[in-house]
TORPA-4810 file (N, C-alpha, C, O; in nm, 3 decimals):
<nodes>
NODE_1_4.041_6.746_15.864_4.170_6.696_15.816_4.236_6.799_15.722_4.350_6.845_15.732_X
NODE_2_4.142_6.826_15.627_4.187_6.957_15.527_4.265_7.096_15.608_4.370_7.154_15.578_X
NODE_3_4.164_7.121_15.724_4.210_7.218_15.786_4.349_7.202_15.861_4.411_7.307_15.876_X
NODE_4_4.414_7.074_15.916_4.502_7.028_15.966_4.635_7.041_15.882_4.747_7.082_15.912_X
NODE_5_4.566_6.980_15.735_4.711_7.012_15.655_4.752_7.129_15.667_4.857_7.167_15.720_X
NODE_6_4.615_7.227_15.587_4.661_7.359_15.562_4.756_7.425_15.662_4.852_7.492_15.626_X
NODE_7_4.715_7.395_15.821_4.765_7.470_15.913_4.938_7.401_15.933_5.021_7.467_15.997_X
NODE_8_4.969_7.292_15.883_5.102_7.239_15.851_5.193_7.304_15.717_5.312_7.331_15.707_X
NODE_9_5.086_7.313_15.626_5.177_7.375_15.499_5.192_7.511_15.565_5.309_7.543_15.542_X
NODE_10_5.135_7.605_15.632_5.155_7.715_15.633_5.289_7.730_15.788_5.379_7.813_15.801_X
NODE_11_5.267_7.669_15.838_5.388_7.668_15.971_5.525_7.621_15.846_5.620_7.699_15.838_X
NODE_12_5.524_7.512_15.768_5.660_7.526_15.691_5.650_7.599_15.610_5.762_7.648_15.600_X
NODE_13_5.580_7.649_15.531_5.639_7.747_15.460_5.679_7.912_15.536_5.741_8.005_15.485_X
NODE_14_5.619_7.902_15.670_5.684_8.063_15.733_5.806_8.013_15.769_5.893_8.100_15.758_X
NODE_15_5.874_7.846_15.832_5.977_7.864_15.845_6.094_7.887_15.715_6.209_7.929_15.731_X
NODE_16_6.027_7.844_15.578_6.097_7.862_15.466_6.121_8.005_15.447_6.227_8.054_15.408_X
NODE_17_6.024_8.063_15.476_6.058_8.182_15.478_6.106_8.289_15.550_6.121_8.399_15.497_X
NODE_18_6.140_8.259_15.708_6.170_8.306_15.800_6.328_8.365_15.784_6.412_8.280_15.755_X
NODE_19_6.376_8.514_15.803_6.457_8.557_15.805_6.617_8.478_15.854_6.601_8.411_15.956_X
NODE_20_6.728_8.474_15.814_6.857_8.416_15.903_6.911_8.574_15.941_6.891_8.675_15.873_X
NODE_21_6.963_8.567_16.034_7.020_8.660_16.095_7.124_8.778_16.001_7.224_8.714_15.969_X
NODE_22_7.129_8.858_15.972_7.206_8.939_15.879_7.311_9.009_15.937_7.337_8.990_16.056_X
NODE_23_7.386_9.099_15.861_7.476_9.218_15.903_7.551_9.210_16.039_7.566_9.290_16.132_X
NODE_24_7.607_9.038_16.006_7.695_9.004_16.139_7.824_9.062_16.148_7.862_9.119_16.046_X
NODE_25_7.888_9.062_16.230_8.055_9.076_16.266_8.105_8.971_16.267_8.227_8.980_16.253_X
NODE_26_8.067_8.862_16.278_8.180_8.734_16.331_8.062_8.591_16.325_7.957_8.598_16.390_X
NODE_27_8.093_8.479_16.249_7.983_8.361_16.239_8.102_8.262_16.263_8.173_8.250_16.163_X
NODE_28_8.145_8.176_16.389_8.190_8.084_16.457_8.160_7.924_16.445_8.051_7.869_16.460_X
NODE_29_8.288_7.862_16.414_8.218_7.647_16.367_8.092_7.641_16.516_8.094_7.707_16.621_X
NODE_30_8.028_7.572_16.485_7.959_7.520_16.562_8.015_7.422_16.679_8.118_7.355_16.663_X
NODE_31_7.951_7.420_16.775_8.003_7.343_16.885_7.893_7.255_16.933_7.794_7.267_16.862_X
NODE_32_7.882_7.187_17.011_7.759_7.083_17.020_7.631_7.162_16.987_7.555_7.225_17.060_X
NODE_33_7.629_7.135_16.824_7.504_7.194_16.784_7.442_7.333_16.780_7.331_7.374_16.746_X
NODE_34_7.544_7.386_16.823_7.516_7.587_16.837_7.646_7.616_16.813_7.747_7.553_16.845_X
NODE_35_7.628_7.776_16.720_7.763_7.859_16.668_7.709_8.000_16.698_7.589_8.027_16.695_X
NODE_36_7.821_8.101_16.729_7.743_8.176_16.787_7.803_8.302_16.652_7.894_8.305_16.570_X
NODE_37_7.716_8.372_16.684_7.739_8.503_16.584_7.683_8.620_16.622_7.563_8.632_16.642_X
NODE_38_7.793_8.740_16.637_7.841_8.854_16.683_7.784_8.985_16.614_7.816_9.021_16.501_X
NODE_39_7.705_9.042_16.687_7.699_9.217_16.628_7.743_9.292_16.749_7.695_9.287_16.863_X
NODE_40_7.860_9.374_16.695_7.896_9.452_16.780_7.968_9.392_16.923_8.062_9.314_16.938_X
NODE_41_7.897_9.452_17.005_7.955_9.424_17.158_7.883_9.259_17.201_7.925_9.189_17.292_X
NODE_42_7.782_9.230_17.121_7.647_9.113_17.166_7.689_8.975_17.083_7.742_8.965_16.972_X
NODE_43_7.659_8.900_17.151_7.660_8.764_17.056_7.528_8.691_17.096_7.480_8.721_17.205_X
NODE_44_7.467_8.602_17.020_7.410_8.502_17.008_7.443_8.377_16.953_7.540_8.353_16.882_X
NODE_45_7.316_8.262_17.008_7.393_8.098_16.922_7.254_8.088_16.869_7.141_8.117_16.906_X
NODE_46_7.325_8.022_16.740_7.212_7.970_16.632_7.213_7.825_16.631_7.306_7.769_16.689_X
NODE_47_7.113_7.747_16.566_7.108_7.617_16.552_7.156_7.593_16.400_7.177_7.682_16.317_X
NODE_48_7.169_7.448_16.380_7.205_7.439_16.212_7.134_7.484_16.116_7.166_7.513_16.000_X
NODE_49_6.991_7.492_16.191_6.902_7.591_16.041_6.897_7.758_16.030_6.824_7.822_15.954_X
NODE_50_6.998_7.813_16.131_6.978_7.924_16.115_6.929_7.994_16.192_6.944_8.116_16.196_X
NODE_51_6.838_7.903_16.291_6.731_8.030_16.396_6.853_8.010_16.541_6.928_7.920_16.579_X
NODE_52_6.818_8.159_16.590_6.808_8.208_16.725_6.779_8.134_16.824_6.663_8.139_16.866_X
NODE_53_6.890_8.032_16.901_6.835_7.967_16.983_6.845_8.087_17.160_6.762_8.104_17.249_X
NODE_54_7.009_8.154_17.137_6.972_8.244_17.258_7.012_8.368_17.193_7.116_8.387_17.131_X
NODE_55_6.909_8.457_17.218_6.934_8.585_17.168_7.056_8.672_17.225_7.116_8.649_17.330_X
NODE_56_7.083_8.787_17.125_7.162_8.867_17.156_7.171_8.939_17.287_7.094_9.025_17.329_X
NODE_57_7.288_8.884_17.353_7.344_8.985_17.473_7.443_9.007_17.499_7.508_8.950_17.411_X
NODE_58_7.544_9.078_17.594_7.621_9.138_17.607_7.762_9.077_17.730_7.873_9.121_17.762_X
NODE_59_7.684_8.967_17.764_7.752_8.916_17.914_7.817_8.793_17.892_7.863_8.722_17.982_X
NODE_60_7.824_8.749_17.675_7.854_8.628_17.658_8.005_8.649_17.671_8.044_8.762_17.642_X
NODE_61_8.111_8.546_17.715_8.269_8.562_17.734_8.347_8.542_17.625_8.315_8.432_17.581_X
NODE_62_8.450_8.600_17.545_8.528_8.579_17.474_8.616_8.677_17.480_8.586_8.786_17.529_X
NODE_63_8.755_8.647_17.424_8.848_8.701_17.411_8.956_8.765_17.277_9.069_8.717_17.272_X
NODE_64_8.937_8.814_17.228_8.945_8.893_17.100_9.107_8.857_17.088_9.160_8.806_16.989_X
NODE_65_9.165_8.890_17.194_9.290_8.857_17.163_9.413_8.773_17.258_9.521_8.790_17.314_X
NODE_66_9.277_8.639_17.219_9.318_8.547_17.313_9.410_8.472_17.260_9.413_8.477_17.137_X
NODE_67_9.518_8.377_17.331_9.616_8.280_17.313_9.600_8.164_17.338_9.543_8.132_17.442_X
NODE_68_9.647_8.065_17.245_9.591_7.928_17.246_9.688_7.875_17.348_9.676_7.764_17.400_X
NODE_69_9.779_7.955_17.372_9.927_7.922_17.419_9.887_7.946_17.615_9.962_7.907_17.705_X
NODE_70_9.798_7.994_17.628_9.766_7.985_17.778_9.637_7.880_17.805_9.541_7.884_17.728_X
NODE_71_9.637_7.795_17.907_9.547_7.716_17.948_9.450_7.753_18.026_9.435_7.672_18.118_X
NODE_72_9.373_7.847_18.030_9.270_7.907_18.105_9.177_7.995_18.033_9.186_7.989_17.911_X
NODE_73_9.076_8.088_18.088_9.004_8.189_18.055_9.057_8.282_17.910_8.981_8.303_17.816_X
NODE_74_9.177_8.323_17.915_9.269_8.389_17.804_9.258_8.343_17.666_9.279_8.416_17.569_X
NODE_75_9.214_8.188_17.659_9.267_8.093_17.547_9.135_8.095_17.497_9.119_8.043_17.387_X
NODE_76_9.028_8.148_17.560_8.864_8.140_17.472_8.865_8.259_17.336_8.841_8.380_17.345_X
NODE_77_8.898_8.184_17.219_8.920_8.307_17.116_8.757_8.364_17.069_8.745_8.483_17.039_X
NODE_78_8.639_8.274_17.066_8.486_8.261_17.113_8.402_8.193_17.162_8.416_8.090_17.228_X
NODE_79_8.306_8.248_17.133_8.199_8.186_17.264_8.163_8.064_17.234_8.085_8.073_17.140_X
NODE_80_8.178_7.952_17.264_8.106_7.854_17.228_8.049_7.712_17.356_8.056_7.746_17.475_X
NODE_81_8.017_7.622_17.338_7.933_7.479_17.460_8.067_7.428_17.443_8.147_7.439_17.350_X
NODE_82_8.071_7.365_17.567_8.144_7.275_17.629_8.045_7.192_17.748_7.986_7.229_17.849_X
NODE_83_8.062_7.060_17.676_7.976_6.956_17.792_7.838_7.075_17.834_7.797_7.084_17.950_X
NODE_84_7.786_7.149_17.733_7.647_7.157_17.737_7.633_7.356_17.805_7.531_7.424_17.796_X
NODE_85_7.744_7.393_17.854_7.813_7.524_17.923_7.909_7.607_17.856_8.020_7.564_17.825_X
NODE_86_7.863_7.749_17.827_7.937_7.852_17.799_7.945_7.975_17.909_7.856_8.028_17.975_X
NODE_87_8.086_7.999_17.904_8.109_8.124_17.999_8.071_8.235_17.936_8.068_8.271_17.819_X
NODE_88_8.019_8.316_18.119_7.947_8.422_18.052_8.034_8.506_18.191_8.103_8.450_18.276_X
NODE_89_8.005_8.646_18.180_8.130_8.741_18.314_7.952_8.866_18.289_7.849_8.881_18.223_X
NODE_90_8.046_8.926_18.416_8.025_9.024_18.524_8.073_9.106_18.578_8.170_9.052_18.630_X
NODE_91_8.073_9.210_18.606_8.177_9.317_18.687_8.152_9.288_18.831_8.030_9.281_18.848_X
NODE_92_8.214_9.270_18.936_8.213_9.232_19.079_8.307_9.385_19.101_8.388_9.418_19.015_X
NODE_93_8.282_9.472_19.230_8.337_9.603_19.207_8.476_9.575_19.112_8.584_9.523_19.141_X
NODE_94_8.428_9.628_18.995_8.495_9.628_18.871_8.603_9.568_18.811_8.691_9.613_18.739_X
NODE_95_8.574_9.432_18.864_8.660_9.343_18.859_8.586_9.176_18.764_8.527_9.076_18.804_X
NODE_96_8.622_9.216_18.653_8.557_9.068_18.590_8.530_8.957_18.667_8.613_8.957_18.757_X
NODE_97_8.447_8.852_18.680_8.415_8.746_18.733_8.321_8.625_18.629_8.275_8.680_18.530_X
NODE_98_8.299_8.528_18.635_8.284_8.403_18.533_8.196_8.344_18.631_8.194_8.336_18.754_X
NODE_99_8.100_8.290_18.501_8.017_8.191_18.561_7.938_8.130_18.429_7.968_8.192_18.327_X
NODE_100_7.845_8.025_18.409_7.790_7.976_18.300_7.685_7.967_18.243_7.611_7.873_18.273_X
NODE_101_7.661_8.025_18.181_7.528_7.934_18.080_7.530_7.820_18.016_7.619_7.745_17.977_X
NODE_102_7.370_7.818_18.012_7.361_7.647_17.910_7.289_7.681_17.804_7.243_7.790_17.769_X
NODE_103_7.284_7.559_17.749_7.195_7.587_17.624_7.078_7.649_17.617_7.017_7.636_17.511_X
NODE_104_7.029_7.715_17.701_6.854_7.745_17.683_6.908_7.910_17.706_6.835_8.001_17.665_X
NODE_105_7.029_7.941_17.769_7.069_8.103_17.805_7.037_8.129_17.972_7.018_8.240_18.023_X
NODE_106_7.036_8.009_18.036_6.993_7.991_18.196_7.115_7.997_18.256_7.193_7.908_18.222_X
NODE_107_7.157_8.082_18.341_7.231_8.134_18.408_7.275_8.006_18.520_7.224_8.014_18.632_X
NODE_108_7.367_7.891_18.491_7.376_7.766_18.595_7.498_7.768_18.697_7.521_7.715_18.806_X
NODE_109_7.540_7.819_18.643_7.684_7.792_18.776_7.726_7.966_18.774_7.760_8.022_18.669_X
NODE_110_7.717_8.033_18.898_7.703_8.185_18.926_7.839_8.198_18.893_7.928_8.115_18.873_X
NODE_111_7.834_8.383_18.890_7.952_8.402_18.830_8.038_8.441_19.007_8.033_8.539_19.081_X
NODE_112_8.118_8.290_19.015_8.219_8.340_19.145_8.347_8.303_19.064_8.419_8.252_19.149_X
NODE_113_8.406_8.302_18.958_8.540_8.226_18.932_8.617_8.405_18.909_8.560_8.514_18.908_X
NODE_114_8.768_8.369_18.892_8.864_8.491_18.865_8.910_8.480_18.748_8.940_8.564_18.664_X
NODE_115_8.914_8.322_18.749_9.021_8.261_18.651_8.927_8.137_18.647_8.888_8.083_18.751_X
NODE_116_8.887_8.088_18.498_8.854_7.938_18.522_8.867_7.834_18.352_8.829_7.898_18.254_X
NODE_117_8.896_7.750_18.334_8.849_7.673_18.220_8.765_7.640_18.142_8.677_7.587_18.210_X
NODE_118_8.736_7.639_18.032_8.611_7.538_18.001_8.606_7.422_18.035_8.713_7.364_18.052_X
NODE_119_8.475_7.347_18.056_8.460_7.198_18.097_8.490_7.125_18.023_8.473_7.135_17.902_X
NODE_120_8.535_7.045_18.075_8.592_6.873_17.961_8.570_6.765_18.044_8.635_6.726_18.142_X
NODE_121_8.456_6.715_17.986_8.494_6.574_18.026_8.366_6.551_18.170_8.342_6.449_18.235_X
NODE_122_8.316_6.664_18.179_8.211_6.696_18.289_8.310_6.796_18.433_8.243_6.817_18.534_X
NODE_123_8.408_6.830_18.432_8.503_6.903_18.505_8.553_6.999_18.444_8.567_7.006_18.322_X
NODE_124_8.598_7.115_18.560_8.696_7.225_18.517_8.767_7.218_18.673_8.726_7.165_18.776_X
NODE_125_8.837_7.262_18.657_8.902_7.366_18.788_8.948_7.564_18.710_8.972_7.614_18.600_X
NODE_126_8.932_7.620_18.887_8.908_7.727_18.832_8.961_7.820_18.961_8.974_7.765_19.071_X
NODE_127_8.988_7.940_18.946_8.992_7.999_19.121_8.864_8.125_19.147_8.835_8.237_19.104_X
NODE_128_8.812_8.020_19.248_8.660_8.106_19.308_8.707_8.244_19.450_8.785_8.246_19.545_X
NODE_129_8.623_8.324_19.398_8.644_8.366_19.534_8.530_8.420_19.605_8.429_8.447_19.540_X
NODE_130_8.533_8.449_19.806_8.414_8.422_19.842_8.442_8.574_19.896_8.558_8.591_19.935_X
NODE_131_8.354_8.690_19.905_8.308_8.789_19.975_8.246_8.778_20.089_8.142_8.714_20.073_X
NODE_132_8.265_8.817_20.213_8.235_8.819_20.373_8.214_8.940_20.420_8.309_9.017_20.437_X
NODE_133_8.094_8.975_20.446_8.121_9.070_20.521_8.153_9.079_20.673_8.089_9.018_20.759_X
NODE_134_8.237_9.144_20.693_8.261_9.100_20.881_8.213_9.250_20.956_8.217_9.243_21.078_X
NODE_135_8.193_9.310_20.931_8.115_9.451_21.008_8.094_9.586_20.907_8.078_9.594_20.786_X
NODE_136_8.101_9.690_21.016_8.132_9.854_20.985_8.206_9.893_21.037_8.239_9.862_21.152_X
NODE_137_8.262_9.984_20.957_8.403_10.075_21.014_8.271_10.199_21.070_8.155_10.223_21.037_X
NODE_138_8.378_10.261_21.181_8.342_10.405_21.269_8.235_10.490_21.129_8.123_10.534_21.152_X
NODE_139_8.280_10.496_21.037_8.188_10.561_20.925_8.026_10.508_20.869_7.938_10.552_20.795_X
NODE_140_8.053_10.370_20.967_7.919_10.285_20.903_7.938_10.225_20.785_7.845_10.186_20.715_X
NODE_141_8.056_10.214_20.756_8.050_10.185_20.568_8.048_10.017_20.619_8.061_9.971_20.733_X
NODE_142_8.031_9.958_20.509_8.040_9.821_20.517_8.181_9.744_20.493_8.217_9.750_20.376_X
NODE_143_8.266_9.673_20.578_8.378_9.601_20.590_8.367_9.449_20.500_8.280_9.365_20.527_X
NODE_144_8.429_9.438_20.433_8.448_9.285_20.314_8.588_9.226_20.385_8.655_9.278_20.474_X
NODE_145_8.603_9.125_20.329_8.695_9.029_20.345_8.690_8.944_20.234_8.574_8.905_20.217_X
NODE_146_8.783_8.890_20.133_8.817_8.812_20.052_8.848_8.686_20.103_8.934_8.665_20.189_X
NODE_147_8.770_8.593_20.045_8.870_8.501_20.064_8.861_8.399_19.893_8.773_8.396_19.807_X
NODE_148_9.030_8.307_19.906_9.056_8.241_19.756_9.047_8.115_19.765_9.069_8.046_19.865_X
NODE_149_8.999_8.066_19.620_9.042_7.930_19.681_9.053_7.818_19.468_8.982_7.833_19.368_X
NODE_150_9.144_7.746_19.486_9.152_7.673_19.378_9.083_7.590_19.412_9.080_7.549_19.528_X
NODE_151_8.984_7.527_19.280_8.860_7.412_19.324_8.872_7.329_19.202_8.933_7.370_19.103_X
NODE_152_8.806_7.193_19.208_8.777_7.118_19.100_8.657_7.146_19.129_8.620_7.161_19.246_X
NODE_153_8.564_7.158_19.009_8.426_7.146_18.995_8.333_7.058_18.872_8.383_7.033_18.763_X
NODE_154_8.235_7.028_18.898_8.153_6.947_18.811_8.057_7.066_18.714_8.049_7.188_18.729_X
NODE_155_7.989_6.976_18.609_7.892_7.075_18.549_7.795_7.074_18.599_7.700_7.101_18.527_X
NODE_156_7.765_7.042_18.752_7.609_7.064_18.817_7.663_7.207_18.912_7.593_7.261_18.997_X
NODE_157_7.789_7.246_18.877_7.838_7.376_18.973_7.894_7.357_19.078_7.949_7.447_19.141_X
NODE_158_7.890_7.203_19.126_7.943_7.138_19.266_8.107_7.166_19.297_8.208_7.161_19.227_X
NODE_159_8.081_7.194_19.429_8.292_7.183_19.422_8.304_7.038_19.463_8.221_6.974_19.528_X
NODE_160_8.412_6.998_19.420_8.401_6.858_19.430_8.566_6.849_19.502_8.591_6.742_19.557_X
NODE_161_8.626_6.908_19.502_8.756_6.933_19.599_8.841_7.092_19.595_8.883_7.162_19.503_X
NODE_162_8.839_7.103_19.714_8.881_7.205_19.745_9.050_7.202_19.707_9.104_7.173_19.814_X
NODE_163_9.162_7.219_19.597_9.269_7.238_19.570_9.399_7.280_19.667_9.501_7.220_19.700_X
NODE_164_9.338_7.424_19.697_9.456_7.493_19.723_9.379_7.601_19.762_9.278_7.620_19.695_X
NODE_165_9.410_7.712_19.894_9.383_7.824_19.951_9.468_7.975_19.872_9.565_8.012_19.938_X
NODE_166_9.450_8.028_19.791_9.484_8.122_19.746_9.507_8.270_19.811_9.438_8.328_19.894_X
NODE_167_9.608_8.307_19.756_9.600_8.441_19.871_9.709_8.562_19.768_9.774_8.531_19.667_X
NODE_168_9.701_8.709_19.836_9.762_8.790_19.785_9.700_8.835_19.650_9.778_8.893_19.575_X
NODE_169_9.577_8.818_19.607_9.544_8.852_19.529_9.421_8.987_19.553_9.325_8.964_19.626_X
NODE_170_9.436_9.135_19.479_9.374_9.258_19.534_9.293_9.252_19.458_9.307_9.229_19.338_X
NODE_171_9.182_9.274_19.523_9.051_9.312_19.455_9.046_9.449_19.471_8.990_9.497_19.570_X
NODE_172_9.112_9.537_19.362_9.077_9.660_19.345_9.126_9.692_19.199_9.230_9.650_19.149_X
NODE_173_9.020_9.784_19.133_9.081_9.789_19.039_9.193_9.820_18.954_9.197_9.779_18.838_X
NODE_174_9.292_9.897_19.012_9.426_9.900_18.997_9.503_9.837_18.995_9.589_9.822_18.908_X
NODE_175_9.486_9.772_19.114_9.605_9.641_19.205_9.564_9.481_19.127_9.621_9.373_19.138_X
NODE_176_9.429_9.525_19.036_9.399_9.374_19.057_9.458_9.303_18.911_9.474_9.368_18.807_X
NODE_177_9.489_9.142_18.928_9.590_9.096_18.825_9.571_8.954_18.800_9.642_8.875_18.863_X
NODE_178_9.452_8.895_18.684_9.351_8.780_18.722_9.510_8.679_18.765_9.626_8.690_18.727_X
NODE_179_9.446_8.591_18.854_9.509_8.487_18.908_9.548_8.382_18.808_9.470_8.357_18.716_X
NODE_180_9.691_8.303_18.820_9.668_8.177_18.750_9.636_8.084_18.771_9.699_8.037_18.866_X
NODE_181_9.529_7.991_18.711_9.540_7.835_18.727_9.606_7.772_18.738_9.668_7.757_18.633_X
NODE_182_9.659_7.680_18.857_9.803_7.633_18.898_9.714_7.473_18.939_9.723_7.419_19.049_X
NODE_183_9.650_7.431_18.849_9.623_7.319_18.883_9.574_7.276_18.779_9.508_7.352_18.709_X
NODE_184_9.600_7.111_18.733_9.563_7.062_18.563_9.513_6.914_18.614_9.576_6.843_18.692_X
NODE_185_9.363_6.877_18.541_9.293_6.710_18.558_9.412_6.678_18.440_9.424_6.721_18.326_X
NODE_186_9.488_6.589_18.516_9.590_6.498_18.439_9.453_6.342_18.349_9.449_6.315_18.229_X
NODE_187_9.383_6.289_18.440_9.294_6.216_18.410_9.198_6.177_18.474_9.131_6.281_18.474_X
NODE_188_9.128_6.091_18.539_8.985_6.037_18.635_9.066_6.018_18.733_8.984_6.019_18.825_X
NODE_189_9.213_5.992_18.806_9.244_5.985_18.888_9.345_6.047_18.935_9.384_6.025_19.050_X
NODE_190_9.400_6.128_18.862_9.516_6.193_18.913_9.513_6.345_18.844_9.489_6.376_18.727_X
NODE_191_9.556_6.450_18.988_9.523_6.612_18.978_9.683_6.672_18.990_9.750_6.644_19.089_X
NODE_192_9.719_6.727_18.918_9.854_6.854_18.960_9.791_6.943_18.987_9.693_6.976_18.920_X
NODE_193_9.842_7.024_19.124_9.863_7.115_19.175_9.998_7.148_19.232_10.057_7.088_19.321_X
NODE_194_10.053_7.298_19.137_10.120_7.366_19.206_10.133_7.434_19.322_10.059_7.527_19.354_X
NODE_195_10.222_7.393_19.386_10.235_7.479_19.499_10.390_7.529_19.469_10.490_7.471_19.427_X
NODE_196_10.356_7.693_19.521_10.531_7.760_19.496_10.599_7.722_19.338_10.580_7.784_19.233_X
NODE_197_10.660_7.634_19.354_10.752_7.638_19.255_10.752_7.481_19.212_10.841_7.460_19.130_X
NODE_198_10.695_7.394_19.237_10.664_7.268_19.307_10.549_7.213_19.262_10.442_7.264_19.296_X
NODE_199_10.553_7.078_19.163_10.400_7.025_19.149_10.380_6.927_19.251_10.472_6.871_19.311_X
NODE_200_10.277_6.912_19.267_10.215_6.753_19.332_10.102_6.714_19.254_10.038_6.769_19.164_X
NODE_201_10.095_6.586_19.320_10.007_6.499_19.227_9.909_6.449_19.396_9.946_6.402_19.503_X
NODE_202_9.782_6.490_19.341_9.617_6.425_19.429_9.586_6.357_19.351_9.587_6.385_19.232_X
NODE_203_9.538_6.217_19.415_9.512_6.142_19.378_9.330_6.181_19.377_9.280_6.277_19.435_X
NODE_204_9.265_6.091_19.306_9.122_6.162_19.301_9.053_6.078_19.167_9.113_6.058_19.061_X
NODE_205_8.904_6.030_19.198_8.825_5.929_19.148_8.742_6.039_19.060_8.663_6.096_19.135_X
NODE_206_8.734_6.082_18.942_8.678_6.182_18.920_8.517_6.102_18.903_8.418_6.168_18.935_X
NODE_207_8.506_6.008_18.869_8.384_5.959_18.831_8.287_5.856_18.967_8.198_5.772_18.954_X
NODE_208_8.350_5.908_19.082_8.283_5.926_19.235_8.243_6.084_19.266_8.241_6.129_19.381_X
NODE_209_8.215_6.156_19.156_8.187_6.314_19.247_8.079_6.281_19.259_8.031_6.181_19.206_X
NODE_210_7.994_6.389_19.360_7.819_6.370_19.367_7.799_6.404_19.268_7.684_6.408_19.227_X
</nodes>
């Protein structure tokens, strides 16, 4: 029993004594229970006592000089959970791309978005796009094909309706110019999507997705 305590006093007192993170750039409000804080190019999220729940890396998403005034990807001023998910990006031939982590730093919904939201409410919509390869050219090189598409999605990564077919958008790095979100969850049953110049309203049970 003696030996039991001892081995209890000594686990709290290393956490009493256990370092908090130092010589940050940037310490963020907390969001369901994690705030994340910045060295350099890297961020991590801490818990309320201070420790390291996902360590420092480089692939977490934020926007330095983002606008609250746009409704998409742009408007993330830092990193933080939403319904349990933070965006994290990727270079796709050199072209940013989005996808999520969760709380543990597990890579859950891949990075296919161009343009996407944070989740609310257990939903985002976002515009995915899909890479095909359809052959070789005379050189042998390998032939791609794009294709776009506006989606509603869940936080299990599911598409749960396909929006709108997107198009005219270049995947190269010169030409390329992230897409806008042209579609807003008004509530559990009703979706705007723009088309052209033009909204409509889908009707839609949000709390029937799989």
């Amino acid at each position: 029993m003696k030996k039991i305590i001892a081995i209890l006093i000594a686990i709290w007192c290393a956490g009493l004594s256990a370092q908090l993170p130092k010589n940050l750039d940037q310490v963020t409000p907390f969001h369901e229970g994690l705030a994340a804080i910045q060295k350099g190019n890297h961020w991590a999220f801490i818990d309320d006592l201070g420790n390291i729940i996902i360590n420092f890396r480089d692939d977490i998403y934020w926007n330095k000089t983002g606008e609250t005034a746009h409704d998409d990807i742009r408007s993330v001023l830092y990193p933080k959970f939403s319904d349990g998910l933070c965006i994290v990006q990727k270079k796709v031939d050199d072209i940013p791309v989005f996808g999520f982590i969760n709380t543990k730093g597990d890579l859950v919904i891949e990075h296919q978005f161009l343009n996407v939201r944070p989740f609310e409410n257990g939903f985002t919509t976002g515009v995915m796009f899909e890479k095909v390869k359809r052959g070789q050219n005379e050189f042998k090189l390998d032939i791609y094909e794009y294709k776009f598409y506006e989606v509603l999605v869940d936080s299990k990564g599911n598409i749960v309706e396909f929006l709108s077919r997107r198009y005219n958008i270049q995947m190269t790095k010169k030409r390329y110019k992230m897409p806008l979100i042209l579609s807003k969850i008004l509530n559990d049953k009703l979706i705007a999507v723009k088309n052209e110049d033009n909204w409509e309203l889908k009707k839609w049970n949000l709390n029937q997705s799989p």
